[in-house]
Steps between C-alpha positions, in 0.01 A plus 500: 500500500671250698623202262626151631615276263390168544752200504501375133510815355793598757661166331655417833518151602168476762530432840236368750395896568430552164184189445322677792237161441744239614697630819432332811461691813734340778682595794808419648435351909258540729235802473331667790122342492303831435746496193449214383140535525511845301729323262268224441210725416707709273542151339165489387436871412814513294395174299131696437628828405751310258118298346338819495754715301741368229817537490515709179224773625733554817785562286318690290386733814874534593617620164187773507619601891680821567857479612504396856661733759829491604469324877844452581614873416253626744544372814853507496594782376469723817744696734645267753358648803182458318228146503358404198097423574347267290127523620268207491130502438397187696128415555476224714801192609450162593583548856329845604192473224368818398728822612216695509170504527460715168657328331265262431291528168524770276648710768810453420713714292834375370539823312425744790740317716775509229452880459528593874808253506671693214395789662680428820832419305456139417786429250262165341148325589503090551163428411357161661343312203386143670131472540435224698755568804586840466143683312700660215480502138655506201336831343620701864840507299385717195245744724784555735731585219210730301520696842872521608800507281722246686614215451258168605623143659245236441508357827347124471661144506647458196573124460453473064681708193094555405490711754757772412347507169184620666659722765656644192180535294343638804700777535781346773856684515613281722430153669563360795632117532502314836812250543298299725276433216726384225779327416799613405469401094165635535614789630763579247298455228264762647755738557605458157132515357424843670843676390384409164144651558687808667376452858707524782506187731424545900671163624372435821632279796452499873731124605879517525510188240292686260701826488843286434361340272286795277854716575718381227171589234416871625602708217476243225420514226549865535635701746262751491165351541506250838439639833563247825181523721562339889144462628558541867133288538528153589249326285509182787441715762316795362713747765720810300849545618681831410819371614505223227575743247811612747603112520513438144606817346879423562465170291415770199800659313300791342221643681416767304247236328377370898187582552299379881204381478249500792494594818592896434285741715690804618796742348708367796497111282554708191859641690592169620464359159736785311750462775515101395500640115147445427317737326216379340185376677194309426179630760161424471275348764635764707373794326200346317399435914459886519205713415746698288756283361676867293559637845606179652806490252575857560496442874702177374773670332518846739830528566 
């Protein structure tokens, strides 16, 4: 059983990430409108979940959870002529709606997706868990990982400590947390939070200005369980941009934890990526757009 102790009985001296109850949610700048529209709901739904659960039950939950997966070992440990896939089950976005037409309703299938992505050599699943935007849910994390054995990223806006607690208590290996969306106390203290909980962090940024200034906290607390995420979508604009990835990747000393985001269609991106020393990806909306998204990775990473 996964055990997590909490603050007190840790006796270490408590820092804003460990009273999940009183942290603000802030961010540093300006934030693209759809974002801070997304942000503004999740807001609200944070502030209900926190009313309808106490503190001590979630914690309890944790403690009872199995040991989460080890994220960061498996997408980069890989031959260097070989991409790292982590696969995302995406229902619907704010900008294209519904990927499919089946997926409305009941006919859609988390698991089934995860298990032809695994299938096709998917090193980890990101699982889309925002309802309102994005149609996911919290309980796609634990069916996807009672039908694949790798590793699952909890793919949501995480803007409050509460909510690694219950990424953790659902099931969550890793998380992902958006630089545009926090600050930068904010996001240390989640960084620090999740290491404790044993999830590995995705730390995402798409502006110059955000990369400098998330770049000196990749790798802390521990080396071994932050990954840098470039999304190569503009979140003003809506438009993906492969090339941003190429742009920013020489403002990263290690790339073995880089991993693009967006934007990825054909093993010809994948080649361009490795030759900049990129060898982890994030695709979704491009394979969930296909009637087979299993044979749209293998097609993805044919070589």
């Amino acid at each position: 059983m996964f055990s997590i102790p909490s603050p007190a009985s840790a006796g270490a001296a408590q820092t804003q990430s460990d009273n999940p109850a009183t942290m603000p949610a802030m961010t540093d700048g300006d934030t693209p409108p759809v974002l801070d529209e997304i942000l503004a709901a999740k807001r609200d739904e944070v502030e209900r979940r926190k009313s309808e659960l106490p503190f001590a039950e979630l914690e309890a939950m944790v403690a009872q959870a199995d040991p989460p997966r080890n994220f960061f070992r498996a997408v980069t440990r890989k031959n260097s002529n070989e991409t790292a896939v982590i696969a995302e089950v995406k229902r619907k976005s704010p900008s294209a709606g519904l990927i499919r037409p089946e997926y409305d309703g009941d006919g859609f299938a988390p698991e089934a997706i995860a298990r032809a992505y695994a299938d096709a050599g998917a090193k980890a699943i990101s699982c889309l868990t925002d309802e309102r935007y994005f149609g996911g849910h919290l309980s796609f994390i634990q069916r996807i990982k009672e039908s694949v054995g790798l590793p699952v990223i909890r793919k949501d806006f995480i803007i409050h400590p509460w909510q690694l607690w219950e990424s953790r208590a659902a099931g969550a290996d890793a998380v992902l947390l958006i630089a545009e969306a926090l600050n930068e106390s904010m996001m240390v203290d989640l960084l620090i939070l999740a290491q404790r909980l044993g999830m590995t962090v995705l730390l995402e940024v798409h502006s110059m200005d955000n990369l400098l200034r998330v770049r000196p906290h990749v790798g802390f607390p521990h080396p071994s369980y932050c990954l840098l995420g470039i999304n190569n979508r503009d979140l003003t604009t809506m438009t993906t941009d492969l090339q941003h990835t190429l742009r920013l990747a020489d403002m990263v000393e290690d790339t073995s934890v880089l991993v693009s985001e967006s934007g990825i269609k054909t093993p010809e991106d994948l080649a361009k990526l490795r030759e900049a020393g990129v060898g982890i990806v994030l695709v979704g909306e491009h394979l969930m757009r296909q009637a087979d998204p299993g044979a749209a990775l293998r097609t993805l990473l044919a070589s």
